[in-house]
C-alpha positions in Angstrom: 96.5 -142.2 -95.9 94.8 -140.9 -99.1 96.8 -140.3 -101.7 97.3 -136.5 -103.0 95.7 -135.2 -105.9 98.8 -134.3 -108.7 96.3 -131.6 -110.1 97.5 -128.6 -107.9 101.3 -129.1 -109.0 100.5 -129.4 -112.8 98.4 -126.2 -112.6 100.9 -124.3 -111.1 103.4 -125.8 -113.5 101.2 -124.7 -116.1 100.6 -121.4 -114.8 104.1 -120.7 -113.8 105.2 -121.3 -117.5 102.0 -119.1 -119.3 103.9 -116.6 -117.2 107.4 -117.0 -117.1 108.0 -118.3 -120.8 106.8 -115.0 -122.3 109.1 -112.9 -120.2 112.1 -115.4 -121.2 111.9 -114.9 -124.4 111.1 -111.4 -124.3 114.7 -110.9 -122.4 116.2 -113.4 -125.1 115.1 -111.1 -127.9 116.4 -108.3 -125.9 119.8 -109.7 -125.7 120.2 -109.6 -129.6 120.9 -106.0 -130.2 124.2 -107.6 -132.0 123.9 -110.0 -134.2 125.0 -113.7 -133.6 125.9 -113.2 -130.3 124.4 -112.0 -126.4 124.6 -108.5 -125.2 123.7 -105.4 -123.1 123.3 -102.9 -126.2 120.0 -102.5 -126.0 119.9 -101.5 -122.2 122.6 -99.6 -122.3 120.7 -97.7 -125.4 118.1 -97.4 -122.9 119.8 -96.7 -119.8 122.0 -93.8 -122.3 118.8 -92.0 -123.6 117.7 -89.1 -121.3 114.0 -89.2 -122.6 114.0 -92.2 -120.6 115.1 -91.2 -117.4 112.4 -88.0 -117.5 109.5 -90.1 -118.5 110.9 -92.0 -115.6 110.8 -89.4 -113.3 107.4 -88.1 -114.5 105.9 -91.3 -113.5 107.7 -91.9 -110.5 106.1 -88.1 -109.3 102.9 -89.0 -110.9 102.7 -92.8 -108.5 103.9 -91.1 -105.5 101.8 -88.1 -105.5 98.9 -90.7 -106.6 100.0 -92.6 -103.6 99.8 -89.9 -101.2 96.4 -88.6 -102.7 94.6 -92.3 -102.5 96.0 -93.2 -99.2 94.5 -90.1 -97.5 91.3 -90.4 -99.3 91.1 -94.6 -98.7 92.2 -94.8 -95.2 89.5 -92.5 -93.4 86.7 -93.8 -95.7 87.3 -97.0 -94.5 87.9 -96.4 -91.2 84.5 -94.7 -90.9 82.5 -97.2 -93.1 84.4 -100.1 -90.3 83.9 -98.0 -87.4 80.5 -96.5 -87.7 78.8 -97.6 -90.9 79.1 -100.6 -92.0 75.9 -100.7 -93.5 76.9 -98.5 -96.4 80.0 -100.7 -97.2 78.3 -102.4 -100.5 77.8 -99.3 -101.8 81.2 -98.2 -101.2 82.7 -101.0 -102.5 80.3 -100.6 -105.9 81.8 -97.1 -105.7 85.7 -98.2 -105.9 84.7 -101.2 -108.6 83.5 -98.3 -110.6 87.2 -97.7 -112.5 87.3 -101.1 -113.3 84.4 -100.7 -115.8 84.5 -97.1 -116.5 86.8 -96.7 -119.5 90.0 -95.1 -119.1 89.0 -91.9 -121.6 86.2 -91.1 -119.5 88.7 -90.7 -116.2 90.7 -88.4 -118.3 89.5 -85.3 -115.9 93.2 -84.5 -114.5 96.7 -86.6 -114.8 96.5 -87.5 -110.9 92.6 -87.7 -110.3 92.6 -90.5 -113.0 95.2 -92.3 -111.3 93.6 -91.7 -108.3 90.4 -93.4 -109.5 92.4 -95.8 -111.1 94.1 -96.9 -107.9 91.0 -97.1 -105.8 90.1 -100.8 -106.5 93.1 -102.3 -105.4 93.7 -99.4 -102.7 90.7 -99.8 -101.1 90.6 -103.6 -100.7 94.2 -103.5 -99.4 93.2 -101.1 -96.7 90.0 -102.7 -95.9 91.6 -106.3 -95.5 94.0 -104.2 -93.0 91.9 -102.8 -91.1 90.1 -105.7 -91.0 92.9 -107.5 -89.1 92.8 -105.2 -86.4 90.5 -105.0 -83.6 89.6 -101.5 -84.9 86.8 -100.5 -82.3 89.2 -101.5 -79.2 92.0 -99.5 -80.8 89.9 -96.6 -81.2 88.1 -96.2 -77.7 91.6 -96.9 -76.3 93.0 -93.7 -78.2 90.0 -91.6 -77.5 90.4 -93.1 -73.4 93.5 -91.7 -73.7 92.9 -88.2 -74.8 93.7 -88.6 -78.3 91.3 -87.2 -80.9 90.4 -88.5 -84.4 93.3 -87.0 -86.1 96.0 -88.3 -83.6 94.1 -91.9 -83.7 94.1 -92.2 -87.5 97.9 -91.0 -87.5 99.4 -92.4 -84.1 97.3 -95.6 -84.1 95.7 -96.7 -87.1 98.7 -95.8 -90.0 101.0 -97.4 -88.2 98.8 -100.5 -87.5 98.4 -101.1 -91.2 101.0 -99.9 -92.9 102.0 -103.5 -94.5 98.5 -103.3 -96.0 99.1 -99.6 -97.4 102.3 -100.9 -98.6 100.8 -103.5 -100.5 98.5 -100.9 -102.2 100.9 -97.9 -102.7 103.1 -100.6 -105.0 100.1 -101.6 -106.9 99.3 -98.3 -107.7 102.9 -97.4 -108.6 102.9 -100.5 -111.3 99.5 -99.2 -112.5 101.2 -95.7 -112.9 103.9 -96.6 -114.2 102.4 -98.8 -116.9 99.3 -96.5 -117.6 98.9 -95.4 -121.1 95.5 -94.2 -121.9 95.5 -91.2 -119.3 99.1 -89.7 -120.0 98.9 -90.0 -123.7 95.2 -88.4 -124.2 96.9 -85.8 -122.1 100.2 -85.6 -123.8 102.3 -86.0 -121.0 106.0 -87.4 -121.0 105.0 -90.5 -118.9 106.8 -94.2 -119.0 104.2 -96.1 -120.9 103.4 -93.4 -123.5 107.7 -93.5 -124.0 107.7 -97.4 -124.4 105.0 -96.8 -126.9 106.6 -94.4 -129.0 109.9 -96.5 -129.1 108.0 -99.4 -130.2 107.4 -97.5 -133.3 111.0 -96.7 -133.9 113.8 -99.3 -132.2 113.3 -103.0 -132.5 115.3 -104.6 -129.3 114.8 -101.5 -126.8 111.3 -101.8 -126.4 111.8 -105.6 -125.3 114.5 -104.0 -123.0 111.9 -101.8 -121.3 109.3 -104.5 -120.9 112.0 -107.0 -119.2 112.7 -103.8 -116.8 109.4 -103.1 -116.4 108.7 -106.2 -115.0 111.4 -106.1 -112.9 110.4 -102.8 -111.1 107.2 -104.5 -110.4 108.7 -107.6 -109.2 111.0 -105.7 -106.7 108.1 -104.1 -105.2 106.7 -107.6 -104.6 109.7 -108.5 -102.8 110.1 -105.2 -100.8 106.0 -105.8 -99.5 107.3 -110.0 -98.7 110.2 -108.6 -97.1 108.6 -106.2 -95.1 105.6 -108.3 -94.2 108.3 -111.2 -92.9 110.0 -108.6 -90.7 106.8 -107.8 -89.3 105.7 -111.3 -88.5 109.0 -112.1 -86.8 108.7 -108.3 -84.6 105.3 -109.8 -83.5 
């Protein structure tokens, strides 16, 4: 047998510890609110200050609503482009790349219609890879066989067949919401990243604090779409 190449292991080593070693010691620095020895203070701090929990909030209303707007815009767009033209889908997909080149202070048109634009890389793709797994056109003339009309196929028959795929993008755009700082601070709104700026400026261990729970919220998303997906796959 041919002997396996070590050079797959050591780059995952060496990307797992680009990754993981800054978050380490960004929770160790967090831990030393109190000097010479381990402790909670600075969460607690965090946790204790109601600016935090409505800049929270703000976001959290800001992702979901972003969500909500993205997914109904996304999922008939590429539906049709699948369905019936799938000759326009480079220049759909040169439409949705568009945010990742256009500067965020250009997209400052309206709080959600940035996000929105914001969102639609990664949104799109999701839904498109989705849809993709389906056998879309069978799907389709079954529902329409049936009675059903385009409204009742997109919500009866296609949501529900790709729901693990809009999962994937409605947590994306909630950690791109949640971490955004360009749009909500040109606009002065109370949002999460704008806060973690602004107590960069004044507390030294907090901020850390907020980072380490950032990531966290962004990790538990991961795990809820792995979850999710591995629930599926054992249903089927």
């Amino acid at each position: 047998m041919a002997r396996r190449s070590p050079w797959p292991w050591i780059w995952l080593v060496l990307g797992g510890v680009y990754f993981v070693l800054p978050l380490w010691a960004t929770l160790q620095f967090s831990l030393q609110a109190r000097r010479g020895e381990l402790s909670l203070l600075a969460y607690s701090n965090v946790l204790a200050s109601p600016v935090f929990f409505n800049s929270f909030r703000f976001s959290l209303q800001a992702a979901l609503l972003s969500i909500l707007v993205s997914t109904l815009l996304v999922v008939p767009t590429a539906y049709l482009v699948q369905l019936r033209l799938p000759q326009a889908r480079p220049a759909v997909e040169l439409l949705t790349l568009l945010p990742l080149v256009v500067p965020g202070v250009v997209l400052v048109f309206g709080l959600i219609g940035g996000y929105v634009m914001l969102s639609l890389p990664y949104m799109y793709r999701a839904v498109d890879t989705g849809l993709r797994a389906i056998n879309l056109r069978a799907l389709t003339e079954a529902a329409q066989s049936l009675g059903a009309g385009w409204l009742t196929t997109m919500l009866r028959v296609i949501f529900p067949n790709i729901y693990l795929a809009l999962l994937s993008g409605a947590f994306i755009t909630f950690a791109i919401v949640m971490g955004e700082f360009t749009i909500a601070s040109l606009l002065s709104q109370p949002a999460f990243g704008p806060y973690i700026s602004l107590l960069s400026n004044s507390k030294v261990y907090e901020p850390s604090a907020l980072a380490v729970i950032s990531f966290a919220l962004t990790w538990a998303s991961i795990a809820a779409v792995e979850l999710l997906s591995q629930r599926r796959r054992r249903q089927r």
